[in-house]
Every structure is written in C-alpha cells, then in structure tokens.
N, C-alpha and C positions, 0 to 999 in steps of 0.2 A: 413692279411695273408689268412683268409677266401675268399676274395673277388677273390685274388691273385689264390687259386688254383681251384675256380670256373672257372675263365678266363680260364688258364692252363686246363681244362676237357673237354670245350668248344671246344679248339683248334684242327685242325687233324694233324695226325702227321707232314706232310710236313712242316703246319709254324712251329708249336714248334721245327723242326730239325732247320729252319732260322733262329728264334728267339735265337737258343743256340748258332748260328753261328755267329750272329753279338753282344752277348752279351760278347765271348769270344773274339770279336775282340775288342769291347770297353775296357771291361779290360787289355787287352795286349797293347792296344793304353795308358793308364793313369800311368800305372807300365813301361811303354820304354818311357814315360816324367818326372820320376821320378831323381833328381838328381845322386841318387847313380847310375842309368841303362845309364847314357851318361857320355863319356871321360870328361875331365875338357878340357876347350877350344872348343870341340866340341858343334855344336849347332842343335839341333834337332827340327822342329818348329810341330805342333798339325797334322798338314798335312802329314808330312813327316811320325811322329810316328802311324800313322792312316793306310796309307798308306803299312809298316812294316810290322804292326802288321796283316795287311787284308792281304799281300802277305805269311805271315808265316802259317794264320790261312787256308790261302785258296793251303796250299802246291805251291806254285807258283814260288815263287826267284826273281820275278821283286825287284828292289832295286833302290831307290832314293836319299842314303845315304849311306856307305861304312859300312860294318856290322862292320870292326873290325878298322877301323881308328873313330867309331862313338859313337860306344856302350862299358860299361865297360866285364866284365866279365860275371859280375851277369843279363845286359843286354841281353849278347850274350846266355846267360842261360832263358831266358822268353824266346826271340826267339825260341831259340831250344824245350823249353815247347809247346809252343806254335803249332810251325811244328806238334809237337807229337802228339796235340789233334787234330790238324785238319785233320791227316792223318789219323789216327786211326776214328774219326768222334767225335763226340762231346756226342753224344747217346752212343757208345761202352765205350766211358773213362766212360761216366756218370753209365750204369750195370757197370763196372770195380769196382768204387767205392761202389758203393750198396753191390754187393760182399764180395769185402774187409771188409766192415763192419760188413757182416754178417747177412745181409738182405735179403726179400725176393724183385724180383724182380717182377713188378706190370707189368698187361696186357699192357697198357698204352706204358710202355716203350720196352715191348718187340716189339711192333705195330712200336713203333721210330726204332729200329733196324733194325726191317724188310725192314722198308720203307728206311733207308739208307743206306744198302749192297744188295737192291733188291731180296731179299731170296723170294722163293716161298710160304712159310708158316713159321707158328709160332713155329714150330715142334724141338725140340732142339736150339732153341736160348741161353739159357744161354752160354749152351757148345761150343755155338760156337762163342761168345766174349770172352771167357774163352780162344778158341783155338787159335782164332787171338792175343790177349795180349801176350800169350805164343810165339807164334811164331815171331811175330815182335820182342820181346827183344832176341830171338834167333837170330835172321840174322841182328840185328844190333849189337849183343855184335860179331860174326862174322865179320861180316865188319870193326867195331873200333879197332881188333884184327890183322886184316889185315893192314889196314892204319895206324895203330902206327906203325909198321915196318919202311912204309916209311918216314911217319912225324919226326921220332926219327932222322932220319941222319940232317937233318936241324932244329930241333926246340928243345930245350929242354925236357926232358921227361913228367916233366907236364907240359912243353905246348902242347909238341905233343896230349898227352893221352886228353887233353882236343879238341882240332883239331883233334884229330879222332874219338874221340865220338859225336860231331858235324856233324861232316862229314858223320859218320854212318845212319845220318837220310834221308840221300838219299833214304833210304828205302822207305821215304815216301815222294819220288819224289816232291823233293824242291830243288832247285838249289842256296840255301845259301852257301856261304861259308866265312870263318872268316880269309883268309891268309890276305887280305888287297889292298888298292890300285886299288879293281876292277881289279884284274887279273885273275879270278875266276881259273880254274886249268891250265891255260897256262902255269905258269912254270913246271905244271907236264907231260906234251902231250906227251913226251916218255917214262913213265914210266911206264912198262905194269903191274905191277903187282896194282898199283891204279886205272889204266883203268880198267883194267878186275875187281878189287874190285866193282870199282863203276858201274859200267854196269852190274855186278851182284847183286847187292842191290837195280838197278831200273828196271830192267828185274823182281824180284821177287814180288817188290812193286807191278809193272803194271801190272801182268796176275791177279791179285786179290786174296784175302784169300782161297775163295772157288775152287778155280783150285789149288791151293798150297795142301788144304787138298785131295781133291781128287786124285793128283797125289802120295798123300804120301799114301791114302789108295789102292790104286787100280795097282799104277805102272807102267803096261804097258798103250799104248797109246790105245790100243783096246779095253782097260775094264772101260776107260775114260769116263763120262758125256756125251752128248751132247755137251753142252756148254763148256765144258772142253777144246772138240775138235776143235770146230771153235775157242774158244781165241787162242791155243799154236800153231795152222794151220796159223791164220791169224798174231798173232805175228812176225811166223819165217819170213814168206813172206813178211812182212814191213821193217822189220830190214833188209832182204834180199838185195831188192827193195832200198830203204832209203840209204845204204851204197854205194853200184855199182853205182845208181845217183850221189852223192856225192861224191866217186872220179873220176867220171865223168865231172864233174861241175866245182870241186874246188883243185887247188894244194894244196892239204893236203893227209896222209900217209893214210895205207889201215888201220891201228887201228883208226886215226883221224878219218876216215868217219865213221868207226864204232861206235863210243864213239858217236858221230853227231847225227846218225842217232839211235841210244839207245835214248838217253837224249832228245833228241825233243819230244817224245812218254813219255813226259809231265814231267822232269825232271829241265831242266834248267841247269845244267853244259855245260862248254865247254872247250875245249882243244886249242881250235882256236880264232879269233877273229871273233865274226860275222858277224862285222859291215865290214869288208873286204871281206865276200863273194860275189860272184857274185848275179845276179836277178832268173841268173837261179837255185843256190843254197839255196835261200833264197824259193823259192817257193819250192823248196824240203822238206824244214823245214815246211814249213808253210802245206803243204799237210798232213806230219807226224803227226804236233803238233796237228791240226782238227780233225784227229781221236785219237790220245792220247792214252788211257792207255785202260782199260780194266773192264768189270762191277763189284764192291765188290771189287776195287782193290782203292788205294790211291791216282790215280792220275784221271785226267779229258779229255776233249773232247768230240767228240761222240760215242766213244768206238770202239775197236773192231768187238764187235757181232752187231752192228749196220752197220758198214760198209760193215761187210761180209751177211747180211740178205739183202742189199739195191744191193748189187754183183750178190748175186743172184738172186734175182729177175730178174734185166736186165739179166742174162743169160738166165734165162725162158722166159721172153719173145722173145725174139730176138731166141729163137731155138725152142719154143713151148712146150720146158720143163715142168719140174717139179721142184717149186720153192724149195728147199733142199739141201743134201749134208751128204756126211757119208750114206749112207741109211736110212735119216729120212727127211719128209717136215715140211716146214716150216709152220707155222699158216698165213694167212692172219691178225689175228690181232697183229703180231711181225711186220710181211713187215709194216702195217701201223705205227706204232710204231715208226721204225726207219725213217721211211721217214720224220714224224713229230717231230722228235727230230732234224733230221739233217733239216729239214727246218728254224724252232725256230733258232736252233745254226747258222745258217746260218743269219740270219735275223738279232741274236744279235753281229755276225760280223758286220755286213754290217752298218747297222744302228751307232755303236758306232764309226766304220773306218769311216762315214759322218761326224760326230763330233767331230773325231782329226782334220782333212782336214782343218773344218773350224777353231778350235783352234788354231792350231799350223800346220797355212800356210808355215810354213821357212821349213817345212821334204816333203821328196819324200812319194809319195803316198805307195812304196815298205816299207819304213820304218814305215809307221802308220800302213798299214794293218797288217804289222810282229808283230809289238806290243800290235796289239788287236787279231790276231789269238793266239800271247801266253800269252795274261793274259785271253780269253777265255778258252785257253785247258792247265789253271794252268799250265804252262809249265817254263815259267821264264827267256828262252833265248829273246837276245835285240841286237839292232844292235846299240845301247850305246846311243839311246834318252831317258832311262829313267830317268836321274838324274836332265834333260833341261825341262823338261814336267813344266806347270803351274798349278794354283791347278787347273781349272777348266778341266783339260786334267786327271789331276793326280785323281779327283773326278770321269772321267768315268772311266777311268782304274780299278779305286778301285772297283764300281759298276762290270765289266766288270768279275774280279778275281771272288768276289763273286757269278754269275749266273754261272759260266763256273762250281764252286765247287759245287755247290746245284745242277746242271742242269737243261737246257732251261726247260724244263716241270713244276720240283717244284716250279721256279721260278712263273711261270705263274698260278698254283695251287692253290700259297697263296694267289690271288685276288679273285679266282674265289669259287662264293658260289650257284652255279645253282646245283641243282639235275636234274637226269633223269628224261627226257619228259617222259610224259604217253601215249603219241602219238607217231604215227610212219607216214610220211606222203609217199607216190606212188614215185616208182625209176624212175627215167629219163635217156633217155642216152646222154652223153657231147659226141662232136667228139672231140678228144684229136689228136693232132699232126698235 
C-alpha cells in the first residue's frame, strides 16, 4: 500500500482521472459477467461486457447487446451505476464519498476535480461537488417523476418506476435504454410529454453544472458569466440550426427533428431510426454530435465554447475584427486551445474511421465514419452496425468512447512527461494559405 500511494503522488491529475476511468470500467466489465447480472439463456461474452461497461462508463449508449433482452435487473442496475459515475466523473463520486464520510478533502483531489470540470481555480471546490450531487438527483428524481406517468399506461408500476428511473439518467447523456428489442424510444416518437422529458434532461446535462448554477444565481441573461453566454448562445443556435436541417433532410415530424437534433449534442436516444436516414441527414448528426455538449457538463465532443471561439476567430479575420463577442475578447491562448483540441479530435476521428474501413470492408464509409464521430462525442446514436462490429472493430470503438470521455488533450497528456523549455528560440514567418 506504501508503494501503491507513492505511485498515486507521483501521478498528475490527468492520468489518475484515466486511471479511475478505466478501473471503473474494469469493474463494471467483471460484475456485468457475473451470473446473477445476465438473463438465463442469454450469453454475454468478455468483449461485449467490456464493451458495456466502457459505453456506460464513458456516458455513450453504443450497445452490442440488448440492455434488456441481455441483462437481469440487478445488471440493468450496475449499468445505470455505472452511467452515474461516469456522468457525474469518477473524481466528483470519489469527494462525494470522502464527504459522506466525513472527511476532509485532500489538495490532491481537489486538483482531480479541477482538472475534470475544467474550473478556473481551486477556490470553492468542495461546495461545488456538493452542488453538482444536489442538483443532478434533483433533475433526475424530476425526470423519473415525469416518465413514470408515461411508462405507467404500458408497463407495470414497478416496472415502470424502475424504466423511468433508468430513463432519468439521460441526464447524463447516455442513450441507454431498457424497453428492449433495440427499439430504443421509437415506440414513443409521439409522445410529447417524454420527448419534452427527455430533451429536457439532456439539454440540462449538456450546458454543464456551472452554467446551471450560474443561471440559478444570477437569472437574467445580462448578469450571466462570460462563458455562461457563449454555451446558452451557442446551444440555442445548434439546436436551432440541427432541427430546420433535419426536417429538411428527413421525412420525420417538427418534434422528431427536434428530439434528433437535442440527442445528437451527445445523448444517444432516438425516436426514429437512423439507420433509415438519408447521407445528408446523417452528416447533420455527425456535425452536431462533433461538437456535443458543453464544458463541466456530462457529455462530450469538442464542446460548445470551442466551436464558438474557433467561429470567431474566422469572423476576425475575414472582417479584420476583433476576436470576441458579448463585449469581451477573446485570449489568443483560448483560440489556440480550441484549434488544438478540434485538430487532436479531428485526427482521432480520422485515424480510427481508417481502421473500421479496413476492418470491417462489408459498411459504407457514411456508416463507419457515424459510428466513430459518436463513440468520439459519447453520443451513442448508430445506424445499427453496432451489434455486427468484430472484436477488433469493437476494441477501437471501445478505445475511441474512452478518448472522446477524457478528451483528445488528456488523452495525450498522459504520455507526455516534457517540461517547459528554458529556451525560447527567434519567430519566423510561414506564408499560410
């Protein structure tokens, strides 16, 4: 144990957030191949449950097994566990617990926190896992409050109540669901009060905790953060945008495209099937799903304030602007920021869509690129290759969910052990364009 928390002091925060991330997926992998966690006759093989458990851990909903033709109860209950801590993060459950106990919270882990809801400083940390745990079991005992209405006319009351507290975890933008069959909410596409449920519980998810408290402290839109303003700015204008595409594109209803175009922005439900849309409705998705959810918020991609800081920029240059917006500029070290994030995320598209292509020759290129732009931006919708995938396909996928959850940066963090040159060496100038 000595050796054990030397290693552990050693570490910077980035791996130790990886380390807790792929340690809680091994566990959730060994407990969903346990007898009692699979149906009797069902058959679950290392892979599949592997597979699961990284999709639940990394908020995602890719699915290679039918959650409820698959898993018993108590299975469908580790998943749902599961979701929880990886939405919430693995560092926030971990102060949660310390908390609870009654403990104090160590520099160490307030430093994990930081680094994984991106917070400015160290400055109120407890209070503000404190205020995320609080409010997440608010908007999802909400949600399951809601959707037991509906679940109740078709399912039993405890089964509903268990199907919509299930359900509720949409919060943290995971596109599991337990009705069966792989019909994921198709039989419910007209019922607006689970549409609007659920698009309200990933709408909440995706703007992030800290735009949530700040809206509840401050109220109006003018007394908003900075940051505040570019997520709810650039949110509305996606969903906007995202929806008018979408029924544009695709014969489906003006709530469909809306649920569509919610749930892509890293959710994973659908009301439709996807695998029926058009290429040009598919790149709609896949445009959404790349920018995803929102910083400090539960789901993935390259975020909001990344695409609106990469926006702006090209409006400065192209008008000889001023890179900003709201009346404040932007840093030059944010635009770099985002260009290099969206580059990396780009890259770890491109690169893992080369090695479906070659895997698994028998899919259209539209259909492997869909399935790595959303197991990149945790998102979980499919155009229904994932359950056909082999393992070596199913092995990048898995890798693919993971980087999309940590992000291209940490990813690349945890290799790297260079410190800062002591040297600066003379600018040069590239002719660019």
């Amino acid at each position: 144990m000595k050796y054990i928390k030397q290693f552990i002091k050693k570490q910077s925060p980035g791996r130790l957030i990886a380390m807790g991330f792929a340690s809680v997926i091994l566990i959730g992998t060994i407990l969903l191949l346990m007898s009692v966690s699979v149906k009797e006759g069902a058959e679950v093989s290392f892979i599949d449950a592997l597979f699961t458990s990284t999709s639940a851990v990394c908020v995602t909903g890719l699915i290679v097994v039918d959650t409820a033709d698959h898993f018993t109860a108590l299975g469908q209950g580790i998943i749902a566990v599961l979701i929880q801590i990886g939405g919430l993060g693995v560092t926030s459950v971990g102060v949660g617990l310390v908390l609870a106990a009654g403990k104090r919270v160590s520099i160490k882990s307030r430093l994990m926190v930081k680094e994984a809801l991106n917070v400015g400083d160290l400055k109120g940390m407890v209070k503000l896992v404190k205020a995320i745990l609080i409010m997440t079991l608010c908007f999802e005992s909400i949600g399951a409050a809601l959707s037991f209405v509906v679940f109740v006319q078709n399912y039993s009351p405890l089964h509903a109540l268990g199907i919509s507290i299930f359900h509720s975890i949409a919060f943290n933008n995971a596109g599991f669901d337990i009705l069966g069959g792989l019909r994921n909410l198709i039989p419910y596409q007209n019922n607006v009060l689970l549409n609007l449920t659920t698009c309200f519980l990933i709408i909440a998810g995706g703007i992030g905790f800290l735009v949530i408290l700040d809206i509840k402290k401050n109220k109006r839109f003018k007394k908003l953060s900075f940051n505040s303003k570019i997520v709810l700015s650039t949110s509305v204008i996606l969903l906007a945008v995202g929806t008018l595409l979408l029924k544009m594109t695709e014969d489906i209803s003006w709530m469909g495209a809306f649920f569509n175009s919610v749930s892509a922005r890293t959710a994973g439900f659908s009301t439709y099937s996807v695998g029926s849309f058009s290429n040009a409705g598919l790149f709609v998705l896949c445009f959404l799903m790349f920018i995803g959810a929102s910083p400090g918020s539960t789901g993935g991609g390259i975020k909001t304030s990344t695409f609106f800081v990469m926006a702006q920029k090209a409006r400065g240059m192209c008008t000889n602007g001023v890179t900003g917006a709201f009346k404040r500029s932007i840093s030059s070290q944010n635009v770099m920021k985002a260009f290099t994030i969206t580059m990396l995320s780009a890259a770890v598209v491109g690169v893992s869509t080369f090695l479906m292509c070659v895997l698994e020759p028998e899919y259209s290129f539209m259909q492997v690129f869909f399935e790595m732009v959303s197991a990149f931006g945790t998102v979980g919708l499919s155009t229904g290759i994932t359950p056909e995938l082999g393992i070596a396909a199913k092995l990048v996928t898995i890798l693919v969910m993971f980087t999309g959850r940590l992000g291209a940066i940490t990813m690349v963090s945890i290799w790297s052990d260079h410190k800062e040159p002591n040297i600066r060496y003379s600018e040069e100038t590239v002719i660019i364009g």
